[in-house]
C-alpha positions as CSV (number, residue, x, y, z in Angstrom):
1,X,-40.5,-86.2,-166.1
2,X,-38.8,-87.7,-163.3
3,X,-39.8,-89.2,-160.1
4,X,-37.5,-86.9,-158.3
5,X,-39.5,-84.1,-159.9
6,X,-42.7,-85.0,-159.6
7,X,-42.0,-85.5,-155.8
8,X,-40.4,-82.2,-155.5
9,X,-44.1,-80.6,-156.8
10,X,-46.0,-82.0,-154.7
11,X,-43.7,-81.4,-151.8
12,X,-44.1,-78.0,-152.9
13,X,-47.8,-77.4,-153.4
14,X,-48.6,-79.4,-150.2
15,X,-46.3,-77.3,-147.9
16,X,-47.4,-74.0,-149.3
17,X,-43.6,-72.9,-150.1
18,X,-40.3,-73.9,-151.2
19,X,-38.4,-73.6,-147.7
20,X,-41.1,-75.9,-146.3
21,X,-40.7,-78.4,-148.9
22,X,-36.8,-78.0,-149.1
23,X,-36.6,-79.0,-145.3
24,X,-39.0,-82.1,-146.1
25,X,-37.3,-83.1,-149.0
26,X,-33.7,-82.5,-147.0
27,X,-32.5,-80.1,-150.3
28,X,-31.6,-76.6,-150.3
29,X,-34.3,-74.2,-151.3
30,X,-32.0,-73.0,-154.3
31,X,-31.8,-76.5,-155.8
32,X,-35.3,-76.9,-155.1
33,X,-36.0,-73.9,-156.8
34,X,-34.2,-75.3,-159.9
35,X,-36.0,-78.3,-160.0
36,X,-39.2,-76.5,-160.3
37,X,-37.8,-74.0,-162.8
38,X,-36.6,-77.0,-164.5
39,X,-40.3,-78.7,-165.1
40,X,-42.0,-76.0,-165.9
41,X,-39.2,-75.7,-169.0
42,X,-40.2,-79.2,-169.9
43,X,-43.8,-78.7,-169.8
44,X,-43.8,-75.6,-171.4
45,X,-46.0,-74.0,-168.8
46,X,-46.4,-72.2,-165.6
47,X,-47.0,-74.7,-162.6
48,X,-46.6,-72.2,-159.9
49,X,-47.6,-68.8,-158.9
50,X,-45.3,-67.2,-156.3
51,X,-45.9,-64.5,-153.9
52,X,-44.6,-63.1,-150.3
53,X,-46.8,-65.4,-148.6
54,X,-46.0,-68.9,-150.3
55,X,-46.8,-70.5,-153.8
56,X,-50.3,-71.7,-154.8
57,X,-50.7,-73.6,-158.0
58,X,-51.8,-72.4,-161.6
59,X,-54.6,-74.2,-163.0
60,X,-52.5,-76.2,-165.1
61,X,-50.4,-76.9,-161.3
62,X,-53.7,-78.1,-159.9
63,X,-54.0,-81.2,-163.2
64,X,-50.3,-82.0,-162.6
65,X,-51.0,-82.1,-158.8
66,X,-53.3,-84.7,-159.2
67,X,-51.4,-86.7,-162.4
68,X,-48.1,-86.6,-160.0
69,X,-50.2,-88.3,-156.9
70,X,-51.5,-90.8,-159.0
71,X,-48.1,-91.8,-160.5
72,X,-46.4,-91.5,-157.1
73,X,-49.1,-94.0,-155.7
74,X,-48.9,-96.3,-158.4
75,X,-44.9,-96.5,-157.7
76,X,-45.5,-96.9,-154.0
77,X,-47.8,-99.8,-154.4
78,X,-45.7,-101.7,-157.0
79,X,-43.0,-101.4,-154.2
80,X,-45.4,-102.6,-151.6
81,X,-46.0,-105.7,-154.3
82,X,-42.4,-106.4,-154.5
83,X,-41.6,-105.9,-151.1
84,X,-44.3,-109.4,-150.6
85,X,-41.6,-111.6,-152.5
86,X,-38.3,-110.5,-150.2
87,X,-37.5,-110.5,-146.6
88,X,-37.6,-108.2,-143.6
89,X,-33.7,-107.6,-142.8
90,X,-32.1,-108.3,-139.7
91,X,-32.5,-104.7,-138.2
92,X,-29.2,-102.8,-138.8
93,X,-28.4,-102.2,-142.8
94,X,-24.7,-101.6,-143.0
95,X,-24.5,-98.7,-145.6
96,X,-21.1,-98.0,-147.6
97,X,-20.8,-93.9,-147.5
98,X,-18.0,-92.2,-150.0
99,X,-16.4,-89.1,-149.1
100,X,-18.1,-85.7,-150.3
101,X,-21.4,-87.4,-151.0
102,X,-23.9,-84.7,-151.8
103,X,-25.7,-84.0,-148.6
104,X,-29.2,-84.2,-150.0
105,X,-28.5,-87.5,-151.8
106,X,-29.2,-89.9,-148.4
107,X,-32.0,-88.1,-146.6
108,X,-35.0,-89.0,-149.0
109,X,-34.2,-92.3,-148.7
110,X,-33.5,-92.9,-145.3
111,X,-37.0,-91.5,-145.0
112,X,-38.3,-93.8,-146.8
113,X,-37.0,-96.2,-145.1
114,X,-38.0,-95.1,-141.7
115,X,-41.2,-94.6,-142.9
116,X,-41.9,-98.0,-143.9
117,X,-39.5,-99.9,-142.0
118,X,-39.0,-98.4,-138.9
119,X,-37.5,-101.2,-137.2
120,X,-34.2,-100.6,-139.6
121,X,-30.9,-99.1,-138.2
122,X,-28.8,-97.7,-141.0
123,X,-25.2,-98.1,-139.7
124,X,-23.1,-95.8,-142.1
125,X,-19.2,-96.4,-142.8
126,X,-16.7,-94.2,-144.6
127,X,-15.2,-96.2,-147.0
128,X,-13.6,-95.9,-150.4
129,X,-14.9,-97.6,-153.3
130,X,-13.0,-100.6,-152.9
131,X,-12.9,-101.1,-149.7
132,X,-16.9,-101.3,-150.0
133,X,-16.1,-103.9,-152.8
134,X,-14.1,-106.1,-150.3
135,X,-16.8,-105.7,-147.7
136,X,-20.0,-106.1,-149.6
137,X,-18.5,-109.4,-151.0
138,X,-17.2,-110.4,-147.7
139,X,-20.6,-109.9,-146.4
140,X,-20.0,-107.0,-143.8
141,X,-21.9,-104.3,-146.0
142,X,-25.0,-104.8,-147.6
143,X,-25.1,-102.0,-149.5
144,X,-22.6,-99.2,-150.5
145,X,-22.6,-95.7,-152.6
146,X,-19.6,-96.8,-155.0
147,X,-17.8,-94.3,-157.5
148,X,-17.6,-97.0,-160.1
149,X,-19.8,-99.6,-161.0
150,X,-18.7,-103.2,-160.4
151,X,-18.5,-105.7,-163.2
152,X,-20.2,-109.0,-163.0
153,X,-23.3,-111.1,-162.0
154,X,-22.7,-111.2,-158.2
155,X,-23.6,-107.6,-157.8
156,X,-27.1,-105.5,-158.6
157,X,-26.6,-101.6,-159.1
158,X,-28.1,-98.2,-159.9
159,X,-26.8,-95.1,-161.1
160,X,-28.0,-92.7,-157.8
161,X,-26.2,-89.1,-158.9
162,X,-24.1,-87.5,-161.4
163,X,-22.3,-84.0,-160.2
164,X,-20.2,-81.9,-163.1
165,X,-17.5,-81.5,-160.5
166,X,-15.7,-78.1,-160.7
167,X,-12.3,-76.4,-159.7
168,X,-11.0,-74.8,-156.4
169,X,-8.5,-72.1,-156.9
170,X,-6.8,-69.2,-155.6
171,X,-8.9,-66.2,-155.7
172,X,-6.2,-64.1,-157.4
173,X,-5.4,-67.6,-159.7
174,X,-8.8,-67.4,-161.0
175,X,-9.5,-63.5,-161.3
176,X,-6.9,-63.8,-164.0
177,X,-7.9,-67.7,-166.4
178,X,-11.7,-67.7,-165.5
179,X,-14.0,-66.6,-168.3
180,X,-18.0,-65.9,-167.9
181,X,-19.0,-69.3,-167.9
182,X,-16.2,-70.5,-165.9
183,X,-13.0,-72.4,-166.0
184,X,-11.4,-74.0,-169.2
185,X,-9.6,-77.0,-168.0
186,X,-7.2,-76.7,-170.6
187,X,-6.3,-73.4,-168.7
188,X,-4.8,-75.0,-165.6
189,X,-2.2,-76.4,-167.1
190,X,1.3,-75.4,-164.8
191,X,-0.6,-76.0,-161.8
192,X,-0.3,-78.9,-159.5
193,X,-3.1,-81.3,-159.5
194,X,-4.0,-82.3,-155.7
195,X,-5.4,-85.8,-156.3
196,X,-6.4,-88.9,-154.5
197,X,-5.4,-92.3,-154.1
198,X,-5.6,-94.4,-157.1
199,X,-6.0,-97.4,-154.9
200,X,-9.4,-96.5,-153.5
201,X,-11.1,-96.2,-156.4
202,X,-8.9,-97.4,-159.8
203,X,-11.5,-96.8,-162.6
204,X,-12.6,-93.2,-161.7
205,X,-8.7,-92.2,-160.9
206,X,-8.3,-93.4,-164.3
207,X,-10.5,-91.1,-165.9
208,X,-9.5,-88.1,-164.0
209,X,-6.5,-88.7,-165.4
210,X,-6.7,-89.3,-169.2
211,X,-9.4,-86.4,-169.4
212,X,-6.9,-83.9,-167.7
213,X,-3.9,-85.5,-169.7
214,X,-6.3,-84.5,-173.0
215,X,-6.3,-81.3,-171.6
216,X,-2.6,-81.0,-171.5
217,X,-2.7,-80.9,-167.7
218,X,0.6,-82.1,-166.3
219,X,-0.9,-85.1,-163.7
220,X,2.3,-85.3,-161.4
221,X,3.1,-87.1,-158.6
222,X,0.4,-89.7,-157.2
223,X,-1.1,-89.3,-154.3
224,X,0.4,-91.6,-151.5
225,X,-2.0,-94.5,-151.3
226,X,-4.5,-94.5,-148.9
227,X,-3.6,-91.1,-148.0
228,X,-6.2,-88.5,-149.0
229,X,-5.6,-85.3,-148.2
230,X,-8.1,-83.3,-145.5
231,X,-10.1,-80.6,-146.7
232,X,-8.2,-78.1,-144.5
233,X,-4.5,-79.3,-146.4
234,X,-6.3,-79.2,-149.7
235,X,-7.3,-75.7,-149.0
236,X,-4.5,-74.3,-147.8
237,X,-2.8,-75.9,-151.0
238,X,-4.6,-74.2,-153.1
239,X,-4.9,-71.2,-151.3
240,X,-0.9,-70.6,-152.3
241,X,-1.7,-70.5,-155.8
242,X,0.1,-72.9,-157.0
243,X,-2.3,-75.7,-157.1
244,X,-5.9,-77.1,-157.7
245,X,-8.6,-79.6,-156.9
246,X,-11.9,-80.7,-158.2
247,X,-14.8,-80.7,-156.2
248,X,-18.5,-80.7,-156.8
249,X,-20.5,-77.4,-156.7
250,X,-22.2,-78.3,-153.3
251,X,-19.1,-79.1,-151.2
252,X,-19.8,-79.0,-147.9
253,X,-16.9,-77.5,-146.8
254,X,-16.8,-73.5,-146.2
255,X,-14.0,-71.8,-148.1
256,X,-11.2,-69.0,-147.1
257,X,-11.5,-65.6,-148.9
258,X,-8.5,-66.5,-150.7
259,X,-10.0,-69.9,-152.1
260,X,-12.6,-70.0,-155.0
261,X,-15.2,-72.2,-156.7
262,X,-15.3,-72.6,-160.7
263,X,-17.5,-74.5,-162.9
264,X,-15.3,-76.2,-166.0
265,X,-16.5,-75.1,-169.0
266,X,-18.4,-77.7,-170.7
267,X,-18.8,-80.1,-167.8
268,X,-15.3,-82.7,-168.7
269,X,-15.2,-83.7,-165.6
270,X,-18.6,-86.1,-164.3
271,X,-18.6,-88.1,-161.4
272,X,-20.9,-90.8,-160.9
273,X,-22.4,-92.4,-157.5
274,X,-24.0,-96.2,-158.0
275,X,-26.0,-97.9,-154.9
276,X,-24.4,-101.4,-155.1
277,X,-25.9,-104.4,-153.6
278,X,-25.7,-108.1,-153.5
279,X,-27.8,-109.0,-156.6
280,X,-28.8,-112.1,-154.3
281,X,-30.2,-110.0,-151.3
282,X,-33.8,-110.3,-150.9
283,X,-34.1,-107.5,-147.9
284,X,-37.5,-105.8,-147.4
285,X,-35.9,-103.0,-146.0
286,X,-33.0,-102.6,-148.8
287,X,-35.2,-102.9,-151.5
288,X,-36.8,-99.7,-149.9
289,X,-33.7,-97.5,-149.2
290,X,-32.9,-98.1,-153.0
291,X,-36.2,-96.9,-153.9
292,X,-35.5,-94.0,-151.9
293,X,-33.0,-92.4,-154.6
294,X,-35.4,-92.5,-157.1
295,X,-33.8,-90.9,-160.4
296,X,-30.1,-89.5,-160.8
297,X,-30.1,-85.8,-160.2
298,X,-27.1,-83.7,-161.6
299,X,-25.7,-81.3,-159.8
């Protein structure tokens, strides 16, 4: 079991029903749904009963109820230890934010951190991966959400989400490769890649491309550097049918009729978010935002 888990149970229980919870745990009901779904698989029994008015526990529910408290404590007040050996912070946390980060990745742990660090500003800043490099070791971020872990001593990090990133296609395009479990990537092959820059984040372009080259995927053209395309151009690129992009199952942009969202057969395609910090930072509120993200989901 997971810390992410055990707090999505009790958010649950306490709140009487999963749209409750899903607001207080900033997640939407349909992944919280899954989450529960999900534990109940990996305990082998029923932790829930559901009903018009809202969810109540089963007997075995009411044990874990009081097993996940305890655990959730105990993690809380080893924090609380920690947090005795580092520093308050200077009041604004400059935070590194990717593009398409899942929206219910920052919320639990920005409420965290207002919860026990109130006086902390988060000041958030678009950047790509290695632009947050440059800045966390100039000293202008002191944290970022990097698609890559660095190398090295100088840096601390921690895997934060992992999303089996799909494919956006035509509508027609798809009606006529997709199979009942989705997408073969093997499948788009003839169709024009719409990638990013390799200069803003070199090791994950890199493995884009050899796994879609395995795939016999012609790659094409780069992207111009430091020039990635909008949502709306990527749409409308695809939306011709002559081209396709990856993208995560929870992207936050709405799509056109004529534009579709796969799942890849077999999940190729993984990418990976790491909170990066200054292994050398001893901030109070930091250590606290990292707590925040708890365990890796998948999406």
């Amino acid at each position: 079991m997971e810390l992410r888990e055990l707090r999505a149970f009790v958010a649950v229980v306490e709140d009487g029903g999963l749209s409750a919870a899903a607001r207080r745990l900033h997640v939407s009901q349909p992944a919280l749904s899954q989450t529960i779904s999900a534990l109940e698989r990996q305990l082998g029994v029923k932790l829930l009963v559901r009903s018009s008015t809202g969810v109540s526990p089963t007997e075995a529910g009411t044990t874990l109820l009081a097993e996940a408290r305890a655990v959730l404590a105990r993690h809380d007040q080893a924090l609380r230890a920690m947090a005795a050996y580092s520093t308050e912070g200077a009041g604004v946390l400059r935070l590194g934010v990717p593009l398409e980060l899942p929206t219910d990745l920052l919320g639990p742990a920005l409420d965290r951190l207002a919860a026990v660090c109130p006086e902390t500003r988060v000041q958030a800043l678009h950047l790509s991966t290695a632009a947050q490099v440059a800045a966390l070791r100039a000293g202008e971020l002191d944290a970022g959400l990097l698609r890559e872990r660095p190398g090295g001593p100088e840096f601390d990090a921690m895997l934060v989400v992992r999303e089996n990133l799909g494919v956006l296609l035509s509508a027609e395009q798809a009606a006529e490769i997709s199979c009942p479990d989705g997408i073969r990537l093997e499948t788009l092959s003839g169709l024009e890649w719409l990638s990013f820059p390799r200069s803003g984040s070199p090791a994950w372009y890199d493995e884009v491309v050899a796994i879609l080259r395995s795939h016999g995927v012609d790659i094409g053209p780069p992207a111009p550097e430091g020039q990635a395309l909008i949502a709306e151009v990527k749409l409308a690129a695809v939306g011709t049918g002559k081209a396709f992009a990856l993208a995560p199952p929870n992207w936050a942009q709405t799509l056109p009729d004529t534009v579709t969202w796969s799942p890849l057969i077999g999940n190729p395609l993984v990418r990976r978010t790491w909170a990066v910090w200054p292994a050398a930072s001893r901030r109070r509120d930091l250590a606290n935002l990292i707590a925040g993200f708890d365990e890796p989901g998948v999406s």
